[in-house]
Structures are given as C-alpha cells and as structure tokens.
MDAnalysis code that builds the backbone (N, CA, C; Angstrom):
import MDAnalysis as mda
import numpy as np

u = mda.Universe.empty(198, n_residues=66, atom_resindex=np.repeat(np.arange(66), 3), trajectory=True)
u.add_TopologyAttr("name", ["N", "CA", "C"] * 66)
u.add_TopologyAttr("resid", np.arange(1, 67))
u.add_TopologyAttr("resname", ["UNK", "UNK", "UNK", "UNK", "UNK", "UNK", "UNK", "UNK", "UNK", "UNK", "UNK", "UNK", "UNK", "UNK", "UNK", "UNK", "UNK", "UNK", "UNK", "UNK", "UNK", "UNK", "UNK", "UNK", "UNK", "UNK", "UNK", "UNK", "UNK", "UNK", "UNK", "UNK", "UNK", "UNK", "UNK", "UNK", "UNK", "UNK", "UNK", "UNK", "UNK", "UNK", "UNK", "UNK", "UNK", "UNK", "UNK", "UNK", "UNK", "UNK", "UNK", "UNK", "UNK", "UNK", "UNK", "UNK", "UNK", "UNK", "UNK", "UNK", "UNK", "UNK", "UNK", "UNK", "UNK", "UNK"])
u.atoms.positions = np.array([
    [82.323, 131.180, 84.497],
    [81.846, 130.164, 85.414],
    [82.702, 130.248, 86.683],
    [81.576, 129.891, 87.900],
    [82.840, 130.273, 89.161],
    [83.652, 128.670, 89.324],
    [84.264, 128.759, 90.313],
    [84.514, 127.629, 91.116],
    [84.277, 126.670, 91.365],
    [83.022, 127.675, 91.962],
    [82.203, 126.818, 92.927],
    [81.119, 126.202, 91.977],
    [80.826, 126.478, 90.877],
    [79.631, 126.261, 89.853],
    [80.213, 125.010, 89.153],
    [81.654, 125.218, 89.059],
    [82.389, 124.065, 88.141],
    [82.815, 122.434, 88.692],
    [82.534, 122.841, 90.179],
    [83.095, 121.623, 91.146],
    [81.152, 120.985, 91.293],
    [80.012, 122.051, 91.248],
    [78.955, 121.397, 91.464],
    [78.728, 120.848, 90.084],
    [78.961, 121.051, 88.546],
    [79.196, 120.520, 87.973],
    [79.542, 118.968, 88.012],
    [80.921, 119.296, 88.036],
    [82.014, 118.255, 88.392],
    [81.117, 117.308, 89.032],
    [80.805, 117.004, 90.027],
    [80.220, 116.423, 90.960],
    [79.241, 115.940, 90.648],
    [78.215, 116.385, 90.073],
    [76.870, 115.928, 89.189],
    [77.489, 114.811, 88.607],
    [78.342, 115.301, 87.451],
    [78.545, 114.360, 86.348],
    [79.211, 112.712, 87.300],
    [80.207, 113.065, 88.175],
    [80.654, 111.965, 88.854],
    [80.045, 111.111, 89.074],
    [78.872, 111.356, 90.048],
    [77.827, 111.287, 90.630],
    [76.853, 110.412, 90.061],
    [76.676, 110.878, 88.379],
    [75.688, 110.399, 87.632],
    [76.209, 109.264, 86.760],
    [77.568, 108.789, 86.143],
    [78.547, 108.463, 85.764],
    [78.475, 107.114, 86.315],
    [78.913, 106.406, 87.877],
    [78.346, 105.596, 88.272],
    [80.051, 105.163, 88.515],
    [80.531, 104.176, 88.738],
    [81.266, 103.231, 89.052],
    [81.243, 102.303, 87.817],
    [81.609, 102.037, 86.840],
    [81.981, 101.390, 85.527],
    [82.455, 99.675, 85.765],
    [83.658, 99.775, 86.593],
    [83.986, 98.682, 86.891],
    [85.953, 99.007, 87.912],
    [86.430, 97.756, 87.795],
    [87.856, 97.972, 89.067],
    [89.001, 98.601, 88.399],
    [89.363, 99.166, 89.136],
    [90.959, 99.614, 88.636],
    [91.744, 98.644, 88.664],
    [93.002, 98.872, 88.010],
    [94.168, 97.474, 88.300],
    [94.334, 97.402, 89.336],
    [94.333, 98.371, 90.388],
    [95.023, 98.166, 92.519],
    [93.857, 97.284, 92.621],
    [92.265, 97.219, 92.345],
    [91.298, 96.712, 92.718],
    [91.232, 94.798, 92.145],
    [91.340, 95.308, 91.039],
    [92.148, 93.677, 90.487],
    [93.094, 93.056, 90.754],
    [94.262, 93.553, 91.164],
    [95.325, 93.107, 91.555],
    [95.270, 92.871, 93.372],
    [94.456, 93.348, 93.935],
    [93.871, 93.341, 95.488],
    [93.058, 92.033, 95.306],
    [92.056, 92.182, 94.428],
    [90.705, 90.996, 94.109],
    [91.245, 89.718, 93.862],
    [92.477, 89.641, 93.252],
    [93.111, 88.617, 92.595],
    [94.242, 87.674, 94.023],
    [94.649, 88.816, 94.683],
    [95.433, 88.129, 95.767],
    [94.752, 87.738, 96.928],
    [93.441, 88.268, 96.889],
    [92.645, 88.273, 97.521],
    [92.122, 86.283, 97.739],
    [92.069, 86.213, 96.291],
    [91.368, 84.909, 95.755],
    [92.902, 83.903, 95.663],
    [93.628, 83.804, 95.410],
    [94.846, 83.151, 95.255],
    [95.089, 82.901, 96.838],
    [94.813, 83.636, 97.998],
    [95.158, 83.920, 99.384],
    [93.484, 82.445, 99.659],
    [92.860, 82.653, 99.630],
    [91.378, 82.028, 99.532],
    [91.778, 80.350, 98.866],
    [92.409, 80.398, 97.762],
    [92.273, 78.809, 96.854],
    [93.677, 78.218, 98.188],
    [94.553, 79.012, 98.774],
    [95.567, 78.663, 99.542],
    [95.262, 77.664, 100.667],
    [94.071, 78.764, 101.660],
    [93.884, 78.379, 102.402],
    [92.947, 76.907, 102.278],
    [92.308, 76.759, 101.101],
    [91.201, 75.750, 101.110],
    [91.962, 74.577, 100.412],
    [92.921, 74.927, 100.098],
    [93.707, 73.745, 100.010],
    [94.866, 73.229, 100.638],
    [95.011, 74.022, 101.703],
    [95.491, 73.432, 102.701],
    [94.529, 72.605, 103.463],
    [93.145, 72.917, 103.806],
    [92.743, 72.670, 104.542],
    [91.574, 71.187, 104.028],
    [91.814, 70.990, 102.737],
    [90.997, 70.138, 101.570],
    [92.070, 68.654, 101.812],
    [93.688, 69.481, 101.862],
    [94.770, 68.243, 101.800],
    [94.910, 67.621, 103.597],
    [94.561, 68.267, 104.357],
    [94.550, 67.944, 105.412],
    [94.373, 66.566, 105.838],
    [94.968, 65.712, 106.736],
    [94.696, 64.146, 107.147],
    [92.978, 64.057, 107.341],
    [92.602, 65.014, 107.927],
    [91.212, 64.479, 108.723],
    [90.145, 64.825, 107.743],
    [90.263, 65.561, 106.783],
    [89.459, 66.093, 105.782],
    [89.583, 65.307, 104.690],
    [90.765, 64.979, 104.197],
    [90.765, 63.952, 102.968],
    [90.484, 62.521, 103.806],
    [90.983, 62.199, 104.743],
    [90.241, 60.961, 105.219],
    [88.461, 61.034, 105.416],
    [88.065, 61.860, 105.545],
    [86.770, 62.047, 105.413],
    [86.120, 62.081, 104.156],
    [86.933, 62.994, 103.061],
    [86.725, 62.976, 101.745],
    [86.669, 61.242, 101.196],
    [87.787, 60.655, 101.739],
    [87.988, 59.373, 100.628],
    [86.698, 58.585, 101.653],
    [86.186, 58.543, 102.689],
    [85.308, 57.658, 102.943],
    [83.674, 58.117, 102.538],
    [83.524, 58.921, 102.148],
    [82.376, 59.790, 101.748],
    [82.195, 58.981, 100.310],
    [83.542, 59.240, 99.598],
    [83.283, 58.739, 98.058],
    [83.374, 57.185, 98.226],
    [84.118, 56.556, 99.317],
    [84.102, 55.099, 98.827],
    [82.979, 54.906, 98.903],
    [81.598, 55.054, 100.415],
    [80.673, 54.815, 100.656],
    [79.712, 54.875, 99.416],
    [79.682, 56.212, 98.368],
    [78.814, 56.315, 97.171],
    [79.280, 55.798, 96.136],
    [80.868, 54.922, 96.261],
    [81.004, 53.753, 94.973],
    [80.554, 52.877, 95.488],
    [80.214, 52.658, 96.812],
    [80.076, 51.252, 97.263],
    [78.487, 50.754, 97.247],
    [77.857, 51.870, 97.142],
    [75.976, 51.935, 97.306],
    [75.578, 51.386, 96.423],
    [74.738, 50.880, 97.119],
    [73.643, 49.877, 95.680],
    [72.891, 50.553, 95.593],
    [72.424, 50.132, 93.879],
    [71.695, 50.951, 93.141],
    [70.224, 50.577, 93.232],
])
C-alpha cells in the first residue's frame, strides 16, 4: 500500500467517523466558559437597580388580586 493510498484511507475513515463528542481542553474551555457566564449574571442579577426592580416586580404579583 502506498502513502498516498493509506492517508486517503486514513481520511475516509476520519471523515466518516464523525465528531463523537469534547475532549477534556473542550470541557474544561466549556466549563470556564459557563462559570465566566453564571459570574457575570450574577453580578449583574445582585446589582442595586436590577434587584430593586426584581423586588418590585415580585411585590406587585404578591400584592395582585386574584
């Protein structure tokens, strides 16, 4: 078999094989990725103008008549 026969091989099978699922760099990227993400939204969830908005949102729907 040449080379070149074994790399078009090679390549088929890759090819056909597919993407399975992440490597650990891809998980460990995906993961800081999301930890970087819950950071920012809770900074921005604890915020004065956002939780003051939050707590008047919910008082208003304890306060609604039924």
């Amino acid at each position: 078999m040449t080379v070149a026969r074994w790399w078009s091989l090679r390549w088929r099978r890759v090819r056909a094989g597919g993407d399975a699922g992440m490597s650990t760099a891809e998980y460990a990227v995906g993961t800081l990725a999301a930890c970087a993400l819950a950071a920012v939204l809770y900074k921005v969830v604890t915020s004065g103008a956002v939780s003051a908005a939050l707590q008047e949102v919910i008082g208003k729907a304890l306060h609604a008549p039924f």
